[in-house]
N, C-alpha and C positions, 0 to 999 in steps of 0.2 A: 524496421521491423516493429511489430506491435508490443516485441517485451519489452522494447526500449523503452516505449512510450509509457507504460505502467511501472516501470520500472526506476528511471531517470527525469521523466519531462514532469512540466508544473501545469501545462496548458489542460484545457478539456475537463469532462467529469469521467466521476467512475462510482457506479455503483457497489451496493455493499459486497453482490458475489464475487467482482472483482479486486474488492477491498482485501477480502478474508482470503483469494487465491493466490494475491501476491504476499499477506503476513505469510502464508505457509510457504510458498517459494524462497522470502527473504527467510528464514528460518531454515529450512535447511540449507539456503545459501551461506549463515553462518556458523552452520554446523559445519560445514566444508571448509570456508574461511579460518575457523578457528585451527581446524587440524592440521591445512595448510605452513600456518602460521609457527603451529608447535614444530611441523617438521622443517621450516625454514630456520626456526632458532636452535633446534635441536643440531641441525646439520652445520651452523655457526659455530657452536661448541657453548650455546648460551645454558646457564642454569634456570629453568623454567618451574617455579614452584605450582602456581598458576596463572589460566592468563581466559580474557573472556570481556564479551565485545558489548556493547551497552551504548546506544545513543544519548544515556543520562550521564556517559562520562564526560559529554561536550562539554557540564557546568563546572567540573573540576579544573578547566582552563582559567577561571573566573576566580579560584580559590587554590591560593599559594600556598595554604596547608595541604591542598591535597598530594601534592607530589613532592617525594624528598628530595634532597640533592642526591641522595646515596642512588637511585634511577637512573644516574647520570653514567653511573660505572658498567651500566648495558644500555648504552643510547641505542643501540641497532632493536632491541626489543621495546624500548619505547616510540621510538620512530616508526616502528613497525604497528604497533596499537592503534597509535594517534592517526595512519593511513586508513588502519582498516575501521575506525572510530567513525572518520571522515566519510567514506563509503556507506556505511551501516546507517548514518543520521540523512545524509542528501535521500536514501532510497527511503528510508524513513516520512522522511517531510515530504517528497515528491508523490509518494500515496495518500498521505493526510491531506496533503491542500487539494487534490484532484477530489476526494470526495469531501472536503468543507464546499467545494465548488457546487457537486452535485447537491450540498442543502442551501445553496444558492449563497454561500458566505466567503467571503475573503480569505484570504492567507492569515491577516491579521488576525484572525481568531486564534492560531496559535499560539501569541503571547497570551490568552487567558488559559488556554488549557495543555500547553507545553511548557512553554518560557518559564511561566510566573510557579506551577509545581516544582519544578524540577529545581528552579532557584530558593525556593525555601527548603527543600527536600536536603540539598546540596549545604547550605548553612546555617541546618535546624538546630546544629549540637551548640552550635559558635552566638546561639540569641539568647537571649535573656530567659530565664525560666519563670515567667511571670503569668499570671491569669490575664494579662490584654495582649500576649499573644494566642491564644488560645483561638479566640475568633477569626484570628489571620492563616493560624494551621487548621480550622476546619473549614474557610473557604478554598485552602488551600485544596484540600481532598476536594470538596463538590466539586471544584472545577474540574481536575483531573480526570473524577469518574464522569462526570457531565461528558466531557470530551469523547470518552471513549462511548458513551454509549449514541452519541449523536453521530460519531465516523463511521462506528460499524455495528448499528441495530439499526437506526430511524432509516426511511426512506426519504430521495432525495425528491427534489420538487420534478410533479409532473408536469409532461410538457418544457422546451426549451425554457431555456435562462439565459441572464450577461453571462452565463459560461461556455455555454453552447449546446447542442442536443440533449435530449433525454435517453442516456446508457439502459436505460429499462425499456424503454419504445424501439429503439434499435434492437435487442436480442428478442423481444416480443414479434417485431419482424420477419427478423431473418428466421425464426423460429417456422413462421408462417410462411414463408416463402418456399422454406423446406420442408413443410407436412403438405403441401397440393399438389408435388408428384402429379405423375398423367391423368389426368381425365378422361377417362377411357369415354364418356358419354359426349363430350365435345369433339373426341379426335376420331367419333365413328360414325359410322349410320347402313342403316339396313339399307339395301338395295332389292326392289321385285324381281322374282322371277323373270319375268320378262321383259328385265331392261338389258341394256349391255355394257357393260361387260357382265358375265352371268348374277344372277341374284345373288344374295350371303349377305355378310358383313364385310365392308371395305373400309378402310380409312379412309377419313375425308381430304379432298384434294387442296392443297395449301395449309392441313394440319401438323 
């Protein structure tokens, strides 16, 4: 099925209308998720103060401050985070590389504008308060925002790529295919009086 594919797959492009239909789907998909999740723990007998689903929580794997031992006393609700964590970043990533595709760019772009924020974001408190970090947390940002506005504002290259067709030439198509409807001027033709079968208007034979 086609949600699969925007959904989960890496292959192909997608342009930006596609881009912004699936954040709005994956969004309310973890508005779902989440409530889910409160009535999975709730029906546990777990104590839920809060809880809330963030593909920037992958970098807290990376940083043994982030997680106490005291989590350990509701492993079923971190276990349960850490799935739906899981979930929430593959659909994540599996839309960003499909349109870095369509601006004709690798996966690897990623680590400039996912990886490399999120990892200073994640151990911004824990560096040094000094003035030559300063240049490192504002490329930090440019990239970040760079990122977001290259996935979901710029347009992707026209005409096919090493990714494969062009998502804007396709819906441009079928667009077209579906506004030419009957031609009512090619599937008729006047017939005389006095031929046969009687004169009028007939459809043409083989239309």
């Amino acid at each position: 099925m086609r949600w699969t594919w925007y959904l989960f797959r890496f292959d192909g492009r997608m342009g930006r209308a596609g881009f912004w239909c699936s954040l709005i789907f994956v969004l309310c998909g973890m508005i779902l998720l989440v409530l889910l999740c409160l009535g999975v723990m709730s029906a546990l007998g777990s104590e839920v103060k809060s809880f809330n689903l963030n593909a920037d929580d992958v970098f807290k794997i990376v940083d043994p401050a982030a997680y106490r031992w005291s989590l350990l006393d509701n492993l079923p609700v971190l276990l349960l985070k850490l799935a739906a964590t899981a979930l929430t970043l593959w659909i994540d990533l599996a839309i960003m590389v499909k349109r870095l595709h369509d601006r004709d760019k690798s996966a690897w772009w990623l680590l400039a504008y996912f990886v490399l924020p999120g990892l200073f974001k994640q151990f911004a408190d824990t560096l040094p308060d000094t003035y030559w970090m300063l240049p490192i947390a504002l490329a930090s940002m440019v990239l970040s925002i760079w990122g977001f506005i290259e996935t979901g504002f710029l347009r992707g290259t026209k005409g096919p790529n090493r990714f494969g067709p062009d998502p804007a030439a396709e819906v441009a198509s079928a667009s077209s295919r579906a506004g030419q409807g009957w031609d009512q001027g090619r599937e008729t033709e006047i017939v005389p009086p006095s031929a046969s079968p009687p004169g009028g208007m007939h459809v043409k034979r083989g239309g």
